[in-house]
N, C-alpha and C positions, 0 to 999 in steps of 0.2 A: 534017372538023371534029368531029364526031360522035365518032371513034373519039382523038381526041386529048382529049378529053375523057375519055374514060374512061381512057388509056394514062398522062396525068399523075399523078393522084392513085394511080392501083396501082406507077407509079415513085416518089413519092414516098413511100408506104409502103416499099418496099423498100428506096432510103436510108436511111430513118429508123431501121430493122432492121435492117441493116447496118453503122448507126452505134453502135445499141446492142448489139450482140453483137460487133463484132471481136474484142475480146479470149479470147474461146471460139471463137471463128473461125481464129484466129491459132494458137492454142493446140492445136487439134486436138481439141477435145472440151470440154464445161462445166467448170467448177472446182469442186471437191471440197472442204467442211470437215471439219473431224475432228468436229461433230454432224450431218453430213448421214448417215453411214449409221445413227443414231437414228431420226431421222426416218422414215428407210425402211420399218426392221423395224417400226417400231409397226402403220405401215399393212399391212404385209404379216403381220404375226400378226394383223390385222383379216382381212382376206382370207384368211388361210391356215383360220382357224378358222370362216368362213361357208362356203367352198367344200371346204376340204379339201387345195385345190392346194396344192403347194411349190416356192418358189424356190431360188435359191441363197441369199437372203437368209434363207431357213427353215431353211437347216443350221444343225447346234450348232455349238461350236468344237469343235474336235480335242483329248481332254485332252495333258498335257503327259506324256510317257516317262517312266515308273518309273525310268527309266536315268539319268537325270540332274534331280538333286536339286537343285543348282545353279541350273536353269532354271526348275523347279516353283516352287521358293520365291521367285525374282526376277519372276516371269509368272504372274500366278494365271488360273485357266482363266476361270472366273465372274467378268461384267461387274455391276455394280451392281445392273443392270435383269435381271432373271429372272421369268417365268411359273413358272418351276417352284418359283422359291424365294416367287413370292405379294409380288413386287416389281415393280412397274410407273410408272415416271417420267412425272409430269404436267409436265414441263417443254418435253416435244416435243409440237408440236401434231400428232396425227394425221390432222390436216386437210388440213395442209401434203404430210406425208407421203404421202397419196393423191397428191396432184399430180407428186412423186417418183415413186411408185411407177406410174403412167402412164405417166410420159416413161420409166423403166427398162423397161417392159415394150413401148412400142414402138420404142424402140431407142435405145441410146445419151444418153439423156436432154434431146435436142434439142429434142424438144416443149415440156419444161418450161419451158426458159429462153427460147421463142420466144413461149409463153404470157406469161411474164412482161413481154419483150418488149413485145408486143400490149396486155398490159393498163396499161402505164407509157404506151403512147402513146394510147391510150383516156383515162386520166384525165387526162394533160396535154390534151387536145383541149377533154375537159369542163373544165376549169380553165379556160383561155383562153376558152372559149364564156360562161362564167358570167361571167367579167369582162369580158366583148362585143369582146372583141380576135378581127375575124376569121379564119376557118380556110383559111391562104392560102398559098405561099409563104415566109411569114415563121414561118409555124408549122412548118412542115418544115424552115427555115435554121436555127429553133431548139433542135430536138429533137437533128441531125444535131450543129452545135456542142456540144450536151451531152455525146451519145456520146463526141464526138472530145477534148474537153479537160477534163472530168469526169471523177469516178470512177462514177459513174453507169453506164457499162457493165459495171464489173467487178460490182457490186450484180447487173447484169443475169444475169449471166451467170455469178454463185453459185450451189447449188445450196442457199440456204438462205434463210428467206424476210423477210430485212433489207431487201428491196425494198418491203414492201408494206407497214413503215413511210412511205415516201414516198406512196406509193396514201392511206393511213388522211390524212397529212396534206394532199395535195390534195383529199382529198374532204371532210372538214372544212372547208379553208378554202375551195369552194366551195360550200357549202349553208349555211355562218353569211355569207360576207362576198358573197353572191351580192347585187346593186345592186337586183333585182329577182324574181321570180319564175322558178324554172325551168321549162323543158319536163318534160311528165310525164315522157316517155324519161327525160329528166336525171337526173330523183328516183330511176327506176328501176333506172336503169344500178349509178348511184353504191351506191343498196340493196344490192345485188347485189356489187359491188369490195370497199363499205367494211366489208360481213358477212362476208364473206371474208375478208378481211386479218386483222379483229382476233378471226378463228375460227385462225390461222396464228403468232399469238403474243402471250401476255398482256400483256408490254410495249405493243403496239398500243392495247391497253383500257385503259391506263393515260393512253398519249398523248390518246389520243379523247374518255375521260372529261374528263381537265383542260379539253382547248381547249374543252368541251359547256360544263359550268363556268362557264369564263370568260366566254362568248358570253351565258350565262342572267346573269350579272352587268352585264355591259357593257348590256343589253338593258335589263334594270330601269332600271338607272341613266341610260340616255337614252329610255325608255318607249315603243319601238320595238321591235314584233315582226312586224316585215314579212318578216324570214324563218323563222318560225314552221315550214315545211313543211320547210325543211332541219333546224332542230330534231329537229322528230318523227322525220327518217326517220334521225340520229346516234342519237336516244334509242331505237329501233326495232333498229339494230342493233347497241347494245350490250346491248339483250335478248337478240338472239339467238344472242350473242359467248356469253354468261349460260350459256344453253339448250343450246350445244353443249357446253359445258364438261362441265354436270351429264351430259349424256348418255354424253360417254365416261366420267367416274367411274361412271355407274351401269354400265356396259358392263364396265369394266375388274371392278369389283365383283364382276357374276353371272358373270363368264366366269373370274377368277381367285380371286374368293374373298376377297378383300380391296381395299381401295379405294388407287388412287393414290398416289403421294406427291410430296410438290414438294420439290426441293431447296432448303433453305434459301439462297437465292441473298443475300437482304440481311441475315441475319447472318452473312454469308462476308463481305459486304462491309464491314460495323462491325466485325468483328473484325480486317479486313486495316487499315482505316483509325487503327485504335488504341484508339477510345472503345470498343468492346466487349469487348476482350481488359481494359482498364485494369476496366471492371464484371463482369465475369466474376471477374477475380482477385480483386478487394475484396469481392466475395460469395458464391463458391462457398467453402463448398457448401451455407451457407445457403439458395440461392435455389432449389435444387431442378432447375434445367436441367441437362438431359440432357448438354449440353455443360460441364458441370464435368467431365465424369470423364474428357476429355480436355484440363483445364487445361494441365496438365502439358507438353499438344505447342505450345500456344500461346506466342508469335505468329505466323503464317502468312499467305499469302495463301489468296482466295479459289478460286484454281484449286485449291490443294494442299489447301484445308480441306475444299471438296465431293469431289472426284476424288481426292485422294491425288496421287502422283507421285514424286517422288527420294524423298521421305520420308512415312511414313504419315499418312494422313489422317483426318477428322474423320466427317463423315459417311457414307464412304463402307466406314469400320472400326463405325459405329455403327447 
C-alpha cells in the first residue's frame, strides 16, 4: 500500500510530462525559433567573458568570399547585435538565455523544456491549491487534457520563453484572487516562478504590472485587502524584474562600453498600423526623429522596419 502511494503520484507526473512535451517528443528534439539563437549568445558572451571558455555559439560568422560580390552584397556578414561594433540588444532576456544555455550545454536542450515542463505543472498545482480545488486525479486528467488538445504543449516545448507568460498570469491570478491566505511555501514558490518569468521578458512586466493595477483598484473600491501578502509579493517581484534589468544595462555598459538598446518594437508597430507613418509624414522633418530620414522607405511592416528583409530596413540601416 505504501509503495503504491508513492508509484501513483511519480506516474502521474510522468503523464502529465509526457502530455506536455509530445510534440518535441514526436519531433525528435525541441523546437527552434528564429530568436532562440539570440537568446543563447547573449548568455553565452556572458559566460564566455566571465570564464574565458568558448562555444560554438562563440564563433564569429565566416566573412563572405571576395570572389563573389553577388553574395556579399545580398548577405551582409554583421548581425545587428555586435560587441565589437558596441551594439547590444535589450530585447533578449539574458536571463532566459542562461536557461538555453544549460540545457545546450547538457545536451541537446532537453533539460530546458523539461524545466519548463516542471514549472507549468508547479504553477498550475499552486493555482488549483489557491482556489482549494484538490490535488487529485482530476488535477492530473486536467493537466494531461491540456497537453493533448492545447496548444499549450507546443509553448512547452519552444525554445523561447512565451511559456512563462502563462506562469506570470497564473501567479497573479493566484496571489490577488486567492479566497484566503496562502501557505508561506505558496508565497515562496510563486516569488521565486513569478521573478523569473518576468526577469525572461518585458512583455511579462507589462502583463503583471496591469493585473497589480487592477487588483489595487478593484481592492479600494470594495475596501478589502485580505490578500495584501500576494500583493507585496507581485510588487516584490516587479522590483526585482526592475533590478535585473539595470543590472544587465549596467553589465553590458562596463563590459562593452556603451549601454543596450531596445528595439523600437511599438513604433514598428504605429508605423505598420498607419497612424504613425500618417504623423511621421505630416511632420518630418519638423519633428526631429531620427526616423524622418527614412521617411522615404515608409510604409512597412514591423518585421521589415526593425530587422530589414526583402527590402531595407529602418532600424536596423539606422
Amino acid at each position: 500500500m505504501r509503495n503504491l502511494r508513492i508509484i501513483f503520484p511519480i506516474l502521474g507526473l510522468l503523464l502529465m510530462l509526457f502530455a506536455l512535451l509530445w510534440p518535441a517528443i514526436y519531433n525528435g528534439e525541441p523546437f527552434f525559433f528564429s530568436d532562440t539563437t539570440a537568446y543563447i549568445r547573449g548568455a553565452d558572451a556572458a559566460f564566455h567573458k566571465l570564464t574565458g571558455a568558448s562555444t560554438p555559439w562563440s564563433l564569429e560568422e565566416e566573412p563572405v568570399s571576395t570572389g563573389d560580390l553577388d553574395a556579399a552584397a545580398a548577405a551582409p556578414t554583421l548581425g545587428i547585435s555586435s560587441v565589437k561594433d558596441k551594439t547590444v540588444l535589450s530585447g533578449r532576456s539574458v536571463y532566459y538565455g542562461a536557461l538555453l544555455y544549460i540545457g545546450d550545454r547538457i545536451g541537446g536542450f532537453w533539460f530546458t523544456i523539461i524545466a519548463q515542463a516542471i514549472v507549468l505543472v508547479l504553477a498550475m498545482a499552486l493555482f488549483f491549491r489557491a482556489l482549494e480545488v484538490p490535488l487529485g486525479a482530476q488535477f492530473v486528467l486536467t493537466v494531461i487534457v491540456l497537453g493533448l488538445t492545447t496548444s499549450v504543449s507546443f509553448y512547452v516545448s519552444f525554445l523561447m520563453p512565451d511559456l512563462f507568460a502563462a506562469v506570470a498570469i497564473l501567479a497573479c491570478a493566484s496571489l490577488i484572487g486567492a479566497r484566503g491566505s496562502l501557505r508561506t511555501w505558496d508565497y515562496l514558490i510563486w516569488l521565486v516562478l513569478l521573478a523569473a518569468s518576468l526577469a525572461f521578458h518585458t512583455s511579462h512586466v507589462l502583463i503583471t504590472a496591469t493585473m497589480l493595477a487592477l487588483a489595487l483598484v478593484w481592492n479600494t473600491s470594495r475596501r478589502s485587502w485580505t490578500n495584501w501578502c500576494g500583493l507585496v509579493v507581485i510588487g516584490a517581484c516587479l522590483a526585482v524584474a526592475v533590478v535585473a534589468e539595470a543590472v544587465f544595462g549596467w553589465a553590458v555598459n562596463r563590459i562593452v562600453g556603451a549601454p543596450p538598446i531596445r528595439p523600437p518594437f511599438l513604433m514598428a508597430r504605429l508605423i505598420e498600423d498607419g497612424s504613425g507613418y500618417r504623423y511621421l509624414k505630416n511632420s518630418c522633418p519638423g519633428s526631429g526623429f531620427e526616423a524622418c530620414n527614412f521617411v522615404d522607405r515608409l510604409p512597412m511592416d514591423a518585421e521589415e522596419f526593425i530587422w530589414g528583409g526583402g527590402r531595407p530596413g529602418v532600424f536596423s540601416d539606422a
